[in-house]
N, C-alpha and C positions, 0 to 999 in steps of 0.2 A: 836572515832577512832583517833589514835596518827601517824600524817606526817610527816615523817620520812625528816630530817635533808637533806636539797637541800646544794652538793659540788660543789663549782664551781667552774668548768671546763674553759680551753680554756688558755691559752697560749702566750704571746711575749717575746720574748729576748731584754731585750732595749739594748744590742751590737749588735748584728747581725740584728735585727727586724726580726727574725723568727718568727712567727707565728703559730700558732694551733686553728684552729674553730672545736669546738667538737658539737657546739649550733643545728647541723644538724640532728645529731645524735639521739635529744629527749627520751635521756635517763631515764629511770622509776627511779624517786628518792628513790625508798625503794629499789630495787635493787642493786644500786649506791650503797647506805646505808648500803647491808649487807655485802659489799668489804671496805668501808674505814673508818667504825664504829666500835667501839668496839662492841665484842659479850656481850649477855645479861647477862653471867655471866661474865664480865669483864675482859675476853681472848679478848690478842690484836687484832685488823682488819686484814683482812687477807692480806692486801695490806703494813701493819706494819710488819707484819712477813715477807713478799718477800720483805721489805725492810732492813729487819734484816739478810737476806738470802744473797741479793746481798753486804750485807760490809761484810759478811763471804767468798762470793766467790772473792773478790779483797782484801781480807787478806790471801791469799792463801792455803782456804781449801778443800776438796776433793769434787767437784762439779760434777761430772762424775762419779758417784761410779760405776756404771757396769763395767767403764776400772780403775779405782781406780788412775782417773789422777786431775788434777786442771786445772783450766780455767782461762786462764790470757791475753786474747788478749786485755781488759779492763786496766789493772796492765800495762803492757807491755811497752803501747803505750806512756807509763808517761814517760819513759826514751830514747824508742828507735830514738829519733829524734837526743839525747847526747851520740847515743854510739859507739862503738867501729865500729860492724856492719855496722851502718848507713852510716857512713864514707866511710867503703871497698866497698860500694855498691856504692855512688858515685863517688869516685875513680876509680872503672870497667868503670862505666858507663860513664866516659867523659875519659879514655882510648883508650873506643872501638871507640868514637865520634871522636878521634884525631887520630885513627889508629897506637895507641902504644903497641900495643897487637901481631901486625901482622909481621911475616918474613919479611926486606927487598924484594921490591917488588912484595905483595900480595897487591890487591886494596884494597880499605876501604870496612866496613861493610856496607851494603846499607838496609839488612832487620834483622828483626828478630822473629823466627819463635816461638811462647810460643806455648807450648806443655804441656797440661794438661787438668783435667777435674774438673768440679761441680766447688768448689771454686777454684781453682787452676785456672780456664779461667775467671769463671762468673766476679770476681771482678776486674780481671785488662781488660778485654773487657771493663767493665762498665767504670769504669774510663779514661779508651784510647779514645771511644766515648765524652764522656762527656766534660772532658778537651780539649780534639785535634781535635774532631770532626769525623763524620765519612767518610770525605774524604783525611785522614790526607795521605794515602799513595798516594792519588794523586796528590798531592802538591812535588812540586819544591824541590831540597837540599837544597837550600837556604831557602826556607819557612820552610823548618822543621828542619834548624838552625845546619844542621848537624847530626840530629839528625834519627836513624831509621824508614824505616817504619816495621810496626807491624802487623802480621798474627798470627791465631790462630788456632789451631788445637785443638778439644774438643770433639773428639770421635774415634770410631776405625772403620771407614769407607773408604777407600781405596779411593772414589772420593776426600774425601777433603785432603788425601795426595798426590793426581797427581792434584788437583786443585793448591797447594801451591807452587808443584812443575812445574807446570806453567805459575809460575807468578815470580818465587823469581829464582836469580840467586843463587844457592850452594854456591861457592865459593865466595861470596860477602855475605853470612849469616852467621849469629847466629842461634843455634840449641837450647833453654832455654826448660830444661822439669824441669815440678814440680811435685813434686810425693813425702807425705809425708813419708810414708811406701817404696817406691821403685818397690812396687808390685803391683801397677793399672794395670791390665792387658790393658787397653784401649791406654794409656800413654806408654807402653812397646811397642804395638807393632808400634806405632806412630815413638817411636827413631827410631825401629829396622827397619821399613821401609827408614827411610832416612837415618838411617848408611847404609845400603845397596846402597842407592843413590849414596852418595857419596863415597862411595866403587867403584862404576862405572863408575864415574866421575873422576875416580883416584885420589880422597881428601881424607884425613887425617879427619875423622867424628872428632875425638878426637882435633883437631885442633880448630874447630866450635860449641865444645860442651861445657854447662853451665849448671849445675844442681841445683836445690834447695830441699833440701830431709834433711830425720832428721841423723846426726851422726850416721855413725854404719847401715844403713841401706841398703837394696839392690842396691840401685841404689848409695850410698854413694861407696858402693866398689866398683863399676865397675864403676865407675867414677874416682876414685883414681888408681884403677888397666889400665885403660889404657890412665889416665893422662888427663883429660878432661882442657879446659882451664881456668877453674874457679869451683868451689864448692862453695855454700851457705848452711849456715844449718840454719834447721827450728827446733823450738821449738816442744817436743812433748803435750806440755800443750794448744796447740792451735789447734785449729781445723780449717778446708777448709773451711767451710763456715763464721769462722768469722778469718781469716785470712790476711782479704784486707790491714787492716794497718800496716802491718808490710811486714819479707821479702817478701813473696808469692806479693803484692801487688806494693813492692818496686823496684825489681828489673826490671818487664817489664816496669814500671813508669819513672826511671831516664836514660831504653835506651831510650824512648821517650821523654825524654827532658821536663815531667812533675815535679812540685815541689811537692814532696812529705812529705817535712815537710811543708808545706801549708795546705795538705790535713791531714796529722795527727793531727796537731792541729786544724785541725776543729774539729773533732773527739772528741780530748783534750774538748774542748771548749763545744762540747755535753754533754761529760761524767761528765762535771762540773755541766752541770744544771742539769744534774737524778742521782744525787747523792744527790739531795735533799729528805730529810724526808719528808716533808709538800707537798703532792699532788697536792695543788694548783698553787705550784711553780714546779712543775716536770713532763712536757711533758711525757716522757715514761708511766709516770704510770698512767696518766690520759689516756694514748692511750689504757696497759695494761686493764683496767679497761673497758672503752668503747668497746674492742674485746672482753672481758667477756659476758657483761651484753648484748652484740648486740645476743652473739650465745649462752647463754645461758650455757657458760663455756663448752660448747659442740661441736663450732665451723660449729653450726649449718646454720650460715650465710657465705655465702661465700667474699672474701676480694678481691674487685676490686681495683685496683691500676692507676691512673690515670695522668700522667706526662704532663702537656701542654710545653712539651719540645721534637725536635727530637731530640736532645742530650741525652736526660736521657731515649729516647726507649728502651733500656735493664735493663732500672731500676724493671721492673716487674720480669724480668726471672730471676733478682738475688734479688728479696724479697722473689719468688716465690721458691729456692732453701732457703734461709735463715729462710722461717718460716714452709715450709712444711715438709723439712728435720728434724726440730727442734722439732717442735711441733706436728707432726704425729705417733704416739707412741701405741702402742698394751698394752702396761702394765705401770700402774704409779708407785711411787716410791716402796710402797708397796708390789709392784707384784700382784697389782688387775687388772683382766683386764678392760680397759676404752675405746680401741680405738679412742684414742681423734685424732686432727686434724684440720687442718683451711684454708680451699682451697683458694689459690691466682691465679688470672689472671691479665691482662693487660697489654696494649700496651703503646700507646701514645694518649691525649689527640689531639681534632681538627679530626684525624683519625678516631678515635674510636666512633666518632658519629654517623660516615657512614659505623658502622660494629656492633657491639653487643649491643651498647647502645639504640637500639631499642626495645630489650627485657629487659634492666632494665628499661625504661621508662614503658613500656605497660604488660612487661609480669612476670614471678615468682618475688615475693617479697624474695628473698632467698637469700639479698646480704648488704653490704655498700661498699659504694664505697669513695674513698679519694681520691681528686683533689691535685694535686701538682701543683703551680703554682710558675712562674719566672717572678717577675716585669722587670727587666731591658729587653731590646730591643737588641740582637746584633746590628743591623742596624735598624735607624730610615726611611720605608718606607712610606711615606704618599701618602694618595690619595686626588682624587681633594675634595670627600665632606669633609674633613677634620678628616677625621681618618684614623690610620695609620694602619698595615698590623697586627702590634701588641695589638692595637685597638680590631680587629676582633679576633684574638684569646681569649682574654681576656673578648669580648663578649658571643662568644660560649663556654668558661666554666663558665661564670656565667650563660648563659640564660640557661644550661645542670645543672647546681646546681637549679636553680630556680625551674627548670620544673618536676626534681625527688623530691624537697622536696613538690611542689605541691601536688603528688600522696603518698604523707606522707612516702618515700622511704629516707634511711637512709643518712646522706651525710657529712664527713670531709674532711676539707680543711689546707693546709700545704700552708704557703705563705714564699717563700726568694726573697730578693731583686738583686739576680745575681746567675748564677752558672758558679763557679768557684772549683777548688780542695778544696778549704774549705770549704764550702755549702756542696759537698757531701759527705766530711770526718763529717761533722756534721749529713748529711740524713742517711748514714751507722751506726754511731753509733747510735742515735735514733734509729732504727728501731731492732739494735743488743740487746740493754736496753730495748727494748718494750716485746722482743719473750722471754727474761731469765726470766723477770718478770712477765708473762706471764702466762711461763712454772712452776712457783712455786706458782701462785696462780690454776692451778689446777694440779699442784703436781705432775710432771714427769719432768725423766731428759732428758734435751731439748740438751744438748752436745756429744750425742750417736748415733747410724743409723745400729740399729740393721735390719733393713726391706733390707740396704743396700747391708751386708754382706750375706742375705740369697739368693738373688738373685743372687749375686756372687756364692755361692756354688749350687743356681738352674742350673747355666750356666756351669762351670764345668761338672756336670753331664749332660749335652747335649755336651757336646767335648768329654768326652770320651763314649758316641755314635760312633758320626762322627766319630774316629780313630780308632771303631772297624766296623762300616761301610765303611770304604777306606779298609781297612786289608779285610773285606772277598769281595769287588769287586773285589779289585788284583786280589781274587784264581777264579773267575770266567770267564777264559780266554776261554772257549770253550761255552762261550752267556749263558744268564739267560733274562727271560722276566717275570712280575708279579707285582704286587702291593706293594705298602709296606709294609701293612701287613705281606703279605709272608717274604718281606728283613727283616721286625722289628724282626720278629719270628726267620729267616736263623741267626743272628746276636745273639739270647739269647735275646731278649730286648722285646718280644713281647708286653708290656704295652705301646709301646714309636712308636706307628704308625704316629701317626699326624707329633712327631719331626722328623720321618725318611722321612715320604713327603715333609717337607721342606727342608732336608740337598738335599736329591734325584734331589729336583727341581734347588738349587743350583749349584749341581754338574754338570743338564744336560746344564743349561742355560749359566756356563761360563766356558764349554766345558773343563771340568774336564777330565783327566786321570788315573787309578791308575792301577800300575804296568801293562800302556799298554793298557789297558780297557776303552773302552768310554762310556758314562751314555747319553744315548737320554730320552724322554719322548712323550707322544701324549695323548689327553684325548680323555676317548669312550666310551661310553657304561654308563656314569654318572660317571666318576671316572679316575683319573691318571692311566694309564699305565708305567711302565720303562722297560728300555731297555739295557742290556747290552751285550758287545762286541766289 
């Protein structure tokens, strides 16, 4: 019996002292072996080919074939720190700080409201945190150097637009929507509520407003048509989820008073090391590789994300959009279907002991999990037995590493010596390098979100429900009483009773009208009743 060639795994940066412990992980070496070995008839490894794949997709060619676009957020970032761009964005951004922007006697800017969703929030929240921390808007003008504070709108939920609107003054904000296409429906109706606002307010929305959108695009015109105070454009070669280093990332960055060419070259600085051929030198592909052979190329284990930082708590919910989006796919390149996929959770380390890590310790084997850890201390706490506050953390994710690799549970570890914008312009790129390389070792394109776009036209067809259900309550001015059923049926729609019992409950719970008519409800008898008149 012939044993098969042991790679070794595991990782430092002698610049940065980044680190990678894969040692946890106890990876099956003939497994390993049949990702970074030549095949037996002396076809290259398949980890040679996705690295043959990735200098084709940063030579710019068609990596997206379903939208038949290129993928260049990798490419990009090699110039965008020297360009043109770069510049008008910092130029806006210490404008707005100096209050050069505004009419004679308009106050200064005090906040700024980012308006967008998926990538468009995930990655400048992550950063906003991370860098500025999360109580940066309660901090002083002076503490924030002038600098804005920063609210986020990331759905089309009416509370968190009267939430924002009762915290930020209008007339002292920035309105930034990002919307590559123009036509987010969620991002639309977010503007269109606070144009309204300040419609009411008797402000000039178009005074307060900043857009970042691709050329030519819906939200590109009607930003130019009623003269908004700034326009950015976005590449259409880049996608929302890997978006962060450039404008989408940039702009809510420098009104916050963040260095963002700090954070691109770390990035820089990433994409230098997994551009390495030799695997033993190239974090990504060692990671690539290790999420293989953990799930069996099938994403059969799930991917727990671990931060012993509260700074980096949204680091999960933006891996968790950047690899599930990616890599969750109905059809590979071929058009076979695979349904691949690779479920990501997590919070923050210290936390997380005291919430689900009690079922990876004791219960389903169905996961690995990756510690992030931060040597440096913001503040050195010490206590009197002589260890310090940071001490203890540092404690509890080793003694949580210990204890799961005890129960022979899967375990990598990520070590940086500080987090700062360059730490996680480096943790973004790595983990951007990990999901493309990934995505071409089991052979689907990872830059698409077709599950995305069906939802969207699932929804659609539930609105125009709703707008032939307002249209036939109108004509029901002389009272109707009955189930929805009967309204599903009275509308044409009779397949669509479940979604009429929700619009119904809607309409009766926040006291809806149409042409005149009010919608009550009561339950009786096992079942919703409605009521109109």
């Amino acid at each position: 019996m012939t044993t098969a060639p042991k790679t070794k795994f595991g990782f430092v940066d002698p610049k940065t002292r980044f680190t990678l412990d894969l040692s946890g992980m106890r990876l099956p070496p003939a497994a390993v072996a049949r990702l970074v070995q030549p095949t037996a008839d002396g076809q290259p490894a398949p980890i040679q080919r996705a690295h043959a794949e990735m200098q084709q997709l940063e030579a710019g060619a068609i990596k997206n074939p379903d939208e038949n676009r290129k993928v260049t957020h990798f490419s990009d970032r090699l110039t965008y720190v020297d360009s043109e761009l770069f510049r008008d964005v910092q130029a806006f951004a210490e404008q707005v700080r100096g209050n050069a922007l505004a009419p004679a006697g308009r106050p200064p800017v005090e906040a700024v409201i980012v308006n967008g969703i998926g990538g468009s929030a995930l990655g400048p929240q992550l950063l906003q945190w991370a860098v500025n921390g999360p109580y940066w808007n309660e901090l002083s003008v002076q503490a924030r150097r002038g600098y804005a504070k920063m609210y986020f709108l990331d759905n089309t939920d009416a509370s968190g637009v009267a939430d924002v609107e009762a915290a930020v003054d209008l007339a002292r904000a920035l309105v930034l929507t990002i919307s590559k296409s123009g036509g987010t429906q969620e991002t639309l109706n977010n503007m269109l509520a606070l144009g309204r606002s300040y419609q009411a307010k008797g402000l000039n929305f178009a005074d307060h407003a900043v857009a970042i959108t691709m050329p030519g695009s819906k939200l590109d015109k009607e930003a130019r048509e009623k003269n908004w105070l700034k326009i950015f454009p976005m590449a259409d070669s880049i996608g929302g989820r890997t978006s962060e280093t450039n404008i989408v990332g940039h702009v809510p960055a420098a009104l916050a008073g963040i260095d963002f060419a700090h954070f691109v070259n770390g990035a820089r600085h990433m994409d230098e090391l997994t551009r390495a051929a030799d695997i033993a030198q190239n974090p990504a592909y060692q990671l690539a590789v290790a999420w293989h052979v953990a799930g069996k190329g099938r994403g059969d284990r799930n991917m727990v994300i671990v931060p012993y930082s509260d700074r980096l708590v949204l680091l999960g919910k933006y891996l968790q959009q950047l690899v599930m989006e990616s890599l969750g796919k109905e059809l590979d390149l071929d058009g076979k279907v695979v349904h691949q996929g690779l479920n990501v959770f997590g919070n923050k380390g210290g936390t997380d002991a005291h919430a689900y890590i009690q079922q990876l310790n004791d219960g389903r084997d169905d996961f690995f999990v990756t510690f992030i850890e931060i040597l440096k201390d913001t503040r050195q706490i010490a206590f009197a037995e002589g260890l310090s506050m940071g001490d203890y953390l540092h404690a509890f994710k080793d003694g949580l590493a210990n204890a799961l690799r005890r129960k022979h549970r899967q375990v990598i570890e990520v070590v940086t010596e500080d987090l700062d914008a360059f730490t996680l312009g480096m943790l973004i790129a790595l983990y951007e390098r990990v999901v493309a390389v990934y995505a071409e070792l089991i052979h689907i394109n990872a830059f698409h979100q077709p599950g995305v776009q069906a939802y969207k036209l699932a929804s659609k067809e539930i609105n125009d429900i709703n707008l032939k259900l307002q249209h036939w309550i109108a004509t029901q001015k002389g009272g109707w009483s009955g189930s929805a059923k009967q309204a599903a049926k009275a509308i044409g729609a009779p397949g669509s009773e479940r979604e009429v019992t929700g619009m119904l409950a809607k309409f009766a719970v926040n006291a809806r009208r149409y042409g005149g008519v009010a919608i009550t409800r009561q339950f009786c008898g096992g079942a919703w009743r409605f009521n109109l008149g």
